[in-house]
C-alpha positions in Angstrom: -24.0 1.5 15.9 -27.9 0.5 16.9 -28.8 1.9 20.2 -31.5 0.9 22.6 -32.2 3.5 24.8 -35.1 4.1 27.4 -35.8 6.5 30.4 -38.2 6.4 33.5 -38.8 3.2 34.0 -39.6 3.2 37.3 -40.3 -0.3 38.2 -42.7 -1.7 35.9 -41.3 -5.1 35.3 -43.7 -5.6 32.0 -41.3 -2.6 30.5 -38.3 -3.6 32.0 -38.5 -7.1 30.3 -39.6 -5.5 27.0 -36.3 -3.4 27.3 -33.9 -6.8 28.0 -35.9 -8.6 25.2 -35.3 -6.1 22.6 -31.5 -5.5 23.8 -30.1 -8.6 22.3 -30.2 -6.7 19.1 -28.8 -4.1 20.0 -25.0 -2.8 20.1 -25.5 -0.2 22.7 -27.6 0.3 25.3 -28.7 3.5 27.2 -30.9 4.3 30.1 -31.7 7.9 31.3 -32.5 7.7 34.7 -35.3 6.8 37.0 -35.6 2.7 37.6 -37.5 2.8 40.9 -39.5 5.6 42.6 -38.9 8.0 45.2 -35.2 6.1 46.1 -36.6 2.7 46.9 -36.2 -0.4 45.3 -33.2 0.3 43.1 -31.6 -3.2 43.7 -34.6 -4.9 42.1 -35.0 -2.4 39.3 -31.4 -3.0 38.5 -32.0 -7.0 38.7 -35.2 -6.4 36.5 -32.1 -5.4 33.4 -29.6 -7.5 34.6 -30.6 -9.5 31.0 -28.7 -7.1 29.5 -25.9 -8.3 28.0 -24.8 -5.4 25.5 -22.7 -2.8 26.8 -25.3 -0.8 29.4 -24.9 2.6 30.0 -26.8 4.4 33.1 -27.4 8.0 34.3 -29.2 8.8 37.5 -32.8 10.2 37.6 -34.0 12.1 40.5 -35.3 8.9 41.9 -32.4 7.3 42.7 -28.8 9.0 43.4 -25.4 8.9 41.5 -23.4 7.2 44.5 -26.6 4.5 45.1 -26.8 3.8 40.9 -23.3 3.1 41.5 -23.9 0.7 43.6 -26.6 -1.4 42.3 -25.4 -1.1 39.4 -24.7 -4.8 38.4 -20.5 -5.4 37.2 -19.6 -3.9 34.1 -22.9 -1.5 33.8 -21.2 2.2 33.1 -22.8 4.9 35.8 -22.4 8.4 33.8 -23.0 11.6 35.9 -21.0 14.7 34.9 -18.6 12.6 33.1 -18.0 10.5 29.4 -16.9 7.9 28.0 -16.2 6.6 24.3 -17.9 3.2 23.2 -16.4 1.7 20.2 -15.5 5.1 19.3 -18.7 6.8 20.2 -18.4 9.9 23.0 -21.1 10.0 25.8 -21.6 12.5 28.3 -24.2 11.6 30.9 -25.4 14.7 33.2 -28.5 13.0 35.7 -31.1 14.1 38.4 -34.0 16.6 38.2 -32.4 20.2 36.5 -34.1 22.8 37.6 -35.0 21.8 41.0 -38.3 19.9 40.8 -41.2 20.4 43.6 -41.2 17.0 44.6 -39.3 17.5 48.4 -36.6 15.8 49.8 -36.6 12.2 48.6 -36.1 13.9 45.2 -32.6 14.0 43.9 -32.1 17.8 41.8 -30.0 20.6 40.8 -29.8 23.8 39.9 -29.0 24.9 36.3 -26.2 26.7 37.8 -24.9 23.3 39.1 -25.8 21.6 35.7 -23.8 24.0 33.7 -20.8 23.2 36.3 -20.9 19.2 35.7 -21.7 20.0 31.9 -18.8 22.2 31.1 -16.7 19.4 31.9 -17.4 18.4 28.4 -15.8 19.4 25.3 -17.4 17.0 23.1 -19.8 14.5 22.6 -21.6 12.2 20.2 -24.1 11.4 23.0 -25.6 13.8 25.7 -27.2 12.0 27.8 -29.6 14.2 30.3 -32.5 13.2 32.6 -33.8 16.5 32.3 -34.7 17.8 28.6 -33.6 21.4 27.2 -35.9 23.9 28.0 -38.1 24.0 24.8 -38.1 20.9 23.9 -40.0 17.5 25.2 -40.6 19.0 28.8 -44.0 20.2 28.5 -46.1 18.9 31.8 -49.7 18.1 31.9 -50.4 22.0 32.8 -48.9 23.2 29.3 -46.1 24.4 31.4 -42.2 23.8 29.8 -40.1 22.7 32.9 -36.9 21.8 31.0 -33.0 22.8 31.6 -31.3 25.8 30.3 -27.9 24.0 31.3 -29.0 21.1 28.9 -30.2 23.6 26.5 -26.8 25.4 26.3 -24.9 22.5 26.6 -26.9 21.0 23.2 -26.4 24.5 21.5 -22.5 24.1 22.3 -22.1 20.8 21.6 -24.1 19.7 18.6 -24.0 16.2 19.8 -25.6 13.8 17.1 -28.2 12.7 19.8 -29.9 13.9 23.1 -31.7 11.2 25.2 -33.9 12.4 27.8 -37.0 11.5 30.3 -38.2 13.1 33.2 -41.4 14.5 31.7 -43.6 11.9 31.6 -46.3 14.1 29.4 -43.9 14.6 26.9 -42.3 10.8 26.3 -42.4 10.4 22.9 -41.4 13.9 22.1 -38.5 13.9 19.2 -37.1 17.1 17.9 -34.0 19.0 17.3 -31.9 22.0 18.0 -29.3 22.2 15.4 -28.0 19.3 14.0 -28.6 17.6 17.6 -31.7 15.3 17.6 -33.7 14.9 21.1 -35.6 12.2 21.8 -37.8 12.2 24.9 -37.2 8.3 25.9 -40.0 7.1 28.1 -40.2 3.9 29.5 -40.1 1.5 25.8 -37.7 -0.1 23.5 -36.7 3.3 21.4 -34.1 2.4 18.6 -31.3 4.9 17.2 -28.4 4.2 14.8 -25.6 6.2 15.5 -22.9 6.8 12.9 
C-alpha cells in the first residue's frame, strides 16, 4: 500500500495543496495532527485537504482537539485518537495531542504520559502507530538540544513493533527517520512524505 503521510501543517495553504496534489497517487493517506494554530481556523485547514480523495486518516495535534477534528472533519475522513482501525487490511492506532504536557498554556491541547499510556494500552496491535508526539529518543530534539518526546509512545513502539511510526510535533526535528526495533519512525513535517507499507 503507498502512503502519503504529513504532520504540522498548520495552515500554510502552499503545503496543504502540495499534500492534495501528490495524494492522487496515493492509496492511503495520513495526517498527524496540527492543521491550524493555537485552535483556530480548523474549518479552513480542513477545506484546504478536502481534495483528498484517497481514504484520509486524521489524529489530533495539540492545536486543535479530538471532539473539534471530529467535527470539521469533512464526511468520510477517519478521526483516530486512542482508537484503530484496519484499512484494506492494514491496522492503525492513532494516539494525538502534545505527550508530555507542553509549556504552551491553555489553548494547548496535552497529556500526560500517564494518560498516554491509558489510551495506548487500548492497543494490542498495530501495523501503524500513529502519534503526534514522537518516542522519547527519537525525532523530538528542540532547537535547545533538548529531547521532549513521549515515554508512552516509546513503550508503546517497544511493545508493539508496528511496521511504521508517524510523528510531528517537533518542528526542529521534521525530517528525522529512525528506528527502534523493527518499527521505523518518521518525523513527518509539513511535505508530501511517501511510505509503502506491506
Amino acid at each position: 500500500m503507498r502512503i502519503l503521510a504529513f504532520s504540522d501543517l498548520h495552515m500554510a495553504r502552499n503545503r496543504a495543496a502540495e499534500v492534495v496534489a501528490a495524494s492522487a497517487e496515493a492509496d492511503l493517506v495520513i495526517g498527524a495532527g496540527d492543521y491550524c494554530n493555537m485552535r483556530q481556523g480548523l474549518d479552513e485547514a480542513m477545506e484546504m485537504l478536502s481534495g483528498i480523495t484517497a481514504p484520509l486518516v486524521l489524529i489530533p495535534g495539540n492545536a486543535e482537539s479530538a471532539g473539534e477534528l471530529t467535527d470539521a472533519a469533512p464526511e468520510g475522513v477517519h478521526v483516530l485518537h486512542g482508537t484503530g482501525m484496519t484499512v484494506d487490511g492494514l491496522r492503525l492506532f492513532g494516539l494525538g495531542y502534545g505527550v508530555p504536557v507542553t509549556p504552551f498554556g491553555d489553548w494547548s491541547c496535552d497529556m500526560t504520559d500517564a494518560e498516554a499510556t491509558e489510551l495506548l494500552d487500548r492497543c494490542d496491535g498495530a501495523d501503524i502507530l500513529i502519534a503526534h508526539s514522537p518516542p522519547k529518543g527519537h525525532g523530538d530534539v528542540t532547537s535547545m538540544g533538548i529531547a521532549v518526546g513521549s515515554v508512552a509512545v516509546r513503550d508503546a513502539i517497544e511493545r508493539l513493533q508496528p511496521q511504521f511510526t508517524f510523528c510531528g510535533h517537533i518542528h526542529d526535528s521534521w525530517g528525522y527517520r529512525g528506528t527502534i526495533g523493527r518499527t521505523q519512525i518518521a518525523n513527518l513535517g509539513p511535505r508530501v512524505n511517501w511510505f509503502e507499507a506491506t
